[in-house]
C-alpha positions as CSV (number, residue, x, y, z in Angstrom):
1,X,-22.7,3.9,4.8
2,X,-22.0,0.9,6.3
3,X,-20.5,-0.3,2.6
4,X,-18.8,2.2,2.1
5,X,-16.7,2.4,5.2
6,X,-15.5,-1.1,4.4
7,X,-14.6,0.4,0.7
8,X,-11.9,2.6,1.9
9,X,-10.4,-0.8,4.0
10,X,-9.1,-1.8,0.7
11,X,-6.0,-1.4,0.0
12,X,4.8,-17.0,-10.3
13,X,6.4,-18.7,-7.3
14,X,10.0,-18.4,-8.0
15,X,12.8,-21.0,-6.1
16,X,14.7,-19.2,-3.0
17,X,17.6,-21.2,-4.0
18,X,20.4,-20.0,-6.2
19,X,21.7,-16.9,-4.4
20,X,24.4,-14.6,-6.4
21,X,27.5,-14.8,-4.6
22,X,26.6,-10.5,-3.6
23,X,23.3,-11.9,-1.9
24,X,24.8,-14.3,-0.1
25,X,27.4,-12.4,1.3
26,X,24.9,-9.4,1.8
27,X,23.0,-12.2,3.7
28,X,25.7,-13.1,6.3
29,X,26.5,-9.5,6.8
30,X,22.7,-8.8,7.9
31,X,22.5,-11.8,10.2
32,X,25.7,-9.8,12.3
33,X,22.9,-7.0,12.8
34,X,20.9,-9.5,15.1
35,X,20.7,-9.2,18.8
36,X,19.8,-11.9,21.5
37,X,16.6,-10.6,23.3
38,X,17.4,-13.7,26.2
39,X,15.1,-16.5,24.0
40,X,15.6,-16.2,20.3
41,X,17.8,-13.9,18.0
42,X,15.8,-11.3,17.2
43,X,16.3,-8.7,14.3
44,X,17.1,-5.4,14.5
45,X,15.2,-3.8,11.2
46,X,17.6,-1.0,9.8
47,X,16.4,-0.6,6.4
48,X,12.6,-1.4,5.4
49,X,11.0,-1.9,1.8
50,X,7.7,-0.5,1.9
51,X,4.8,-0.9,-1.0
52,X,2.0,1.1,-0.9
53,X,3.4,4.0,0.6
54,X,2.8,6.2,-1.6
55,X,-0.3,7.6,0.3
56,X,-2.4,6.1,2.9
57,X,-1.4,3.7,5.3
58,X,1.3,3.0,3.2
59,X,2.4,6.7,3.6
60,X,1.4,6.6,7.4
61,X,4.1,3.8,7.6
62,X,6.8,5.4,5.5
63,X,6.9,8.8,8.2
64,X,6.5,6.7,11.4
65,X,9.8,4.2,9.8
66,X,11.3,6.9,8.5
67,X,11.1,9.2,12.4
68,X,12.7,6.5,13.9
69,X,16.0,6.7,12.4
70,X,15.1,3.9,10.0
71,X,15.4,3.7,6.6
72,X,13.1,3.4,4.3
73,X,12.8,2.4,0.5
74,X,9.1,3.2,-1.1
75,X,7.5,1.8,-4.5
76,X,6.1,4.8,-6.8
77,X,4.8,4.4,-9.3
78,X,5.2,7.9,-10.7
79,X,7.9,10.3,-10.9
80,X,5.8,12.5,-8.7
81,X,4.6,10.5,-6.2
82,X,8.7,9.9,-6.1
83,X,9.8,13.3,-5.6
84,X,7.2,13.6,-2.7
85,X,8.4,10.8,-0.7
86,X,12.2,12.1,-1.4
87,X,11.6,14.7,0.7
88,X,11.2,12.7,4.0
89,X,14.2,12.3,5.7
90,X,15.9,8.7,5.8
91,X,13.3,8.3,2.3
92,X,14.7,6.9,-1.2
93,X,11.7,6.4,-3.7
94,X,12.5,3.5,-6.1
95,X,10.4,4.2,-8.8
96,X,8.9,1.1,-10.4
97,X,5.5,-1.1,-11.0
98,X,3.8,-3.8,-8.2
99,X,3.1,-5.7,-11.7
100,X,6.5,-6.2,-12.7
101,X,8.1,-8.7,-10.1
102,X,11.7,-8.2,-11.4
103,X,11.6,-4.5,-10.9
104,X,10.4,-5.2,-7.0
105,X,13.3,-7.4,-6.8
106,X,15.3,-4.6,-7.9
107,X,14.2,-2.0,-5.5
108,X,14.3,-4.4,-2.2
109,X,17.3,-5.6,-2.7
110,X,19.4,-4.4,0.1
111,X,16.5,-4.2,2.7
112,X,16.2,-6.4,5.9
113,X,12.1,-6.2,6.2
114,X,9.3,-5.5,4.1
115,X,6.2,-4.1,4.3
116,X,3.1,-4.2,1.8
117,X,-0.3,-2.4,2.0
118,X,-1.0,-2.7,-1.8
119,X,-4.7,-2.8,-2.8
120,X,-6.5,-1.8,-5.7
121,X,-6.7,-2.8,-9.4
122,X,-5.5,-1.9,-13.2
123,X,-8.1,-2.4,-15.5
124,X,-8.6,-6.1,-15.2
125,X,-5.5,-6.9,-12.5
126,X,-5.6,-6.8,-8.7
127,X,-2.7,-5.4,-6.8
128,X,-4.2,-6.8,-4.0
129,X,-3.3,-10.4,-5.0
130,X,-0.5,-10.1,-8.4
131,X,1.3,-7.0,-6.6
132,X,1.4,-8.4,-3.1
133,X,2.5,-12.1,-4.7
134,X,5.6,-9.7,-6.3
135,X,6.7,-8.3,-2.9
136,X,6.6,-11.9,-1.0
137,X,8.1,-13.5,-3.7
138,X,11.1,-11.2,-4.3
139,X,11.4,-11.1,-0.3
140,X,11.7,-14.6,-0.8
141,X,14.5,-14.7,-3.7
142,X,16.2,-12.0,-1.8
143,X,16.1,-13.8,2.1
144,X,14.3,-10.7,3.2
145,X,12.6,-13.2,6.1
146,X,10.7,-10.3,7.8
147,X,7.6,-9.5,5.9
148,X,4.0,-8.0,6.8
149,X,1.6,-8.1,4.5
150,X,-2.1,-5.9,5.3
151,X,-4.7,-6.9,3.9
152,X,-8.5,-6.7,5.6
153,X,-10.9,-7.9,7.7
154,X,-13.0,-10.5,5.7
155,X,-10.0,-12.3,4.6
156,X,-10.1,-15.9,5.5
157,X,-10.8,-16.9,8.9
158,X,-12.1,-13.5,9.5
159,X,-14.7,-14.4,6.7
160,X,-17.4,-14.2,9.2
161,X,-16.7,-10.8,10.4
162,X,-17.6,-8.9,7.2
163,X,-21.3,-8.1,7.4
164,X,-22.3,-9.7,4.6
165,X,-23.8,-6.7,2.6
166,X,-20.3,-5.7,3.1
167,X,-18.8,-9.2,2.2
168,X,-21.2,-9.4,-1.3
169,X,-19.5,-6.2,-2.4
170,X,-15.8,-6.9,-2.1
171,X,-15.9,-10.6,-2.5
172,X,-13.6,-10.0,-5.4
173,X,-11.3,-7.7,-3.6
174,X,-11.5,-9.9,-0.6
175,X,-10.4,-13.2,-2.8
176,X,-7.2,-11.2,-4.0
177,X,-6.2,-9.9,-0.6
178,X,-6.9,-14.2,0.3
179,X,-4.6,-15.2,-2.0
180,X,-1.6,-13.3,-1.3
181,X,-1.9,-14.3,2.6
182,X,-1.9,-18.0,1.5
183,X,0.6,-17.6,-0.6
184,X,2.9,-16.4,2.2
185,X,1.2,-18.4,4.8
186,X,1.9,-21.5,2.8
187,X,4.8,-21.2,0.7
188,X,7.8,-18.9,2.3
189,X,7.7,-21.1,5.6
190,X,11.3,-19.5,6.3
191,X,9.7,-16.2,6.3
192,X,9.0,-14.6,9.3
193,X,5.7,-13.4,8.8
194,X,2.6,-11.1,10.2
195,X,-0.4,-10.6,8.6
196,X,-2.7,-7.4,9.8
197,X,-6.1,-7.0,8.8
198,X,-7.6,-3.7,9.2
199,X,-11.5,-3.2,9.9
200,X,-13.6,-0.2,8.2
201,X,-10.3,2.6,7.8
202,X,-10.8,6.3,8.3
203,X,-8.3,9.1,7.3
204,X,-8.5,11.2,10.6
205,X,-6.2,11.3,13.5
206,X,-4.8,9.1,15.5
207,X,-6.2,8.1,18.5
208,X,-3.3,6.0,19.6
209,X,-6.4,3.5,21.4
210,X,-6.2,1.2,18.4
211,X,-5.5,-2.4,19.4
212,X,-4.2,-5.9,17.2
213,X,-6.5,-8.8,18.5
214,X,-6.1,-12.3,18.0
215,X,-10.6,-12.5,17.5
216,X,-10.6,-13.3,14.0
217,X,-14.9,-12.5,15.0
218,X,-13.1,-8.9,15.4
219,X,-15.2,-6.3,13.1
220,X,-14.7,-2.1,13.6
221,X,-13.4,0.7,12.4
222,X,-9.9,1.9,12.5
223,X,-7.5,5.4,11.8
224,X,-5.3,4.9,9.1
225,X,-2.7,6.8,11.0
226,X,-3.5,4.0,13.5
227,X,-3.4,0.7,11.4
228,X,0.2,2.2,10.5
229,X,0.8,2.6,14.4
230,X,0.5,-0.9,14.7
231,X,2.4,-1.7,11.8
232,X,5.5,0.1,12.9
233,X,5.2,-1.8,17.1
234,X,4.6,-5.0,15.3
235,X,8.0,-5.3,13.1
236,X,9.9,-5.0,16.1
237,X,7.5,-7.5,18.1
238,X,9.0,-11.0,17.8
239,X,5.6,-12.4,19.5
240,X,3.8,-11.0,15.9
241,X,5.5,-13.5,13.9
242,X,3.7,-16.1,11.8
243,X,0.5,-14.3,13.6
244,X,-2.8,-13.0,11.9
245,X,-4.5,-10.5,13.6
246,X,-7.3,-8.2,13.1
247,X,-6.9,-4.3,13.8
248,X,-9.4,-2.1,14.9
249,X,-10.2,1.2,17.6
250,X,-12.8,0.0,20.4
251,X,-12.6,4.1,21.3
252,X,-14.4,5.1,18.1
253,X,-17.7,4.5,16.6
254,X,-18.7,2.2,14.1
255,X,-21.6,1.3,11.9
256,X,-20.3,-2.3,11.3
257,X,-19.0,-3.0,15.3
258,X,-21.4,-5.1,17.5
259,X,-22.9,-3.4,20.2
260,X,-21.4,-4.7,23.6
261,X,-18.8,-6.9,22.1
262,X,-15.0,-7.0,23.1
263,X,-12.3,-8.3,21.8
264,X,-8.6,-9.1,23.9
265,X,-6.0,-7.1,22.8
266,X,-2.8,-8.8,21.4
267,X,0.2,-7.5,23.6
268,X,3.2,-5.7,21.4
């Protein structure tokens, strides 16, 4: 059980210089839509790219953006899985693949933030590193400079965490999800960044308990519904930037939490 909790957790560099003379001017445009918050200029996020959100978290995100009067652009895949998300209101699916770079390019162009919970593989490709790489990168090429990648518990400092039945099983996985946050961690230094790592996700209600914690020793379980919570608080949280945090429910049960332990809450 305890394994397969953490299985449902799971969701090329290109030069930023050389801006068409369009993105540069869309550039200077955006940077009028920033507002002093009395110490740094701080973004207001009107329209958001989102990958993954074609169900799950992903999804979760899209219909939390998407009721607060902002819009949203979401990668399908799948004509269907477009027609869905076209129904939301303040919703435009771009249909197109998290393998091909140039076609997410395509789709965020326009956006001021974006958002990726990609995970998963195509025969013998991972998402969670080649698909993730696309979206950073093609924020990058685009100046998108607000970007939060989710990924999981067990990713790099939170190595530890993982219970390491858990750890054995979704090395792989793990490794992918790695990649992509150094990638962005390392590279797109101009990129205002936040990395959220989910524990052991559940697809139940939300409890609105959920917390972001700074303990990369942090292990639970969380509600999807709540993960995306989170997501949503942090874009708008200029304290979450170039921040890694682990996201779990203290209120809930769980097979991989240890008994007693707390963890501080990172304020949004």
């Amino acid at each position: 059980m305890l394994v397969l909790q953490f299985l449902f957790a799971f969701f090329n560099l290109r030069a930023v210089a050389g801006f068409t003379t369009a993105k540069s001017s869309f550039l200077s445009s955006r940077a009028l839509n920033a507002v002093d918050n009395g110490s740094s200029l701080h973004m207001a996020y009107k329209k958001v790219f989102v990958a993954g959100g074609t169900r799950g978290v992903g999804l979760a995100i899209v219909e939390k953006l998407a009721a607060k009067g902002i819009e949203v652009v979401a990668l399908a895949r799948t004509e269907e899985a477009a027609e869905e998300l076209n129904k939301l209101n303040g919703v435009s699916a771009a249909i197109g693949d998290a393998f091909d770079q140039k076609g997410v390019e395509d789709a965020m162009w326009g956006c001021d933030a974006a958002i990726t919970t990609l995970g998963g593989s195509t025969g013998d490709r991972r998402v969670d590193y080649e698909g993730n790489n696309n979206v950073i990168e093609s924020a990058g090429i685009l100046g998108v400079t607000r970007v939060i990648l989710v990924t999981s518990v067990g990713c790099g400092s939170s190595r530890e965490a993982a219970p390491p039945s858990v750890f054995e099983v979704l090395k792989d996985v793990l490794a992918a999800k790695e990649k992509a946050e150094n990638i962005l961690i390392k590279y797109y230094t101009n990129v205002n960044w936040t990395i959220i790592r989910p524990g052991g996700l559940i697809s139940e209600p939300m409890t609105g308990q959920a917390i972001l914690t700074e303990d990369n020793t942090a292990i639970g379980s969380i509600h999807r519904e709540d993960v995306a919570d989170l997501v949503v608080r942090a874009l708008d949280a200029p304290n979450t930037e170039r921040k890694i945090l682990s996201a779990l429910d203290p209120s809930i049960s769980s097979s991989v939490a240890v008994e007693g332990k707390t963890y501080g809450a990172f304020a949004l």
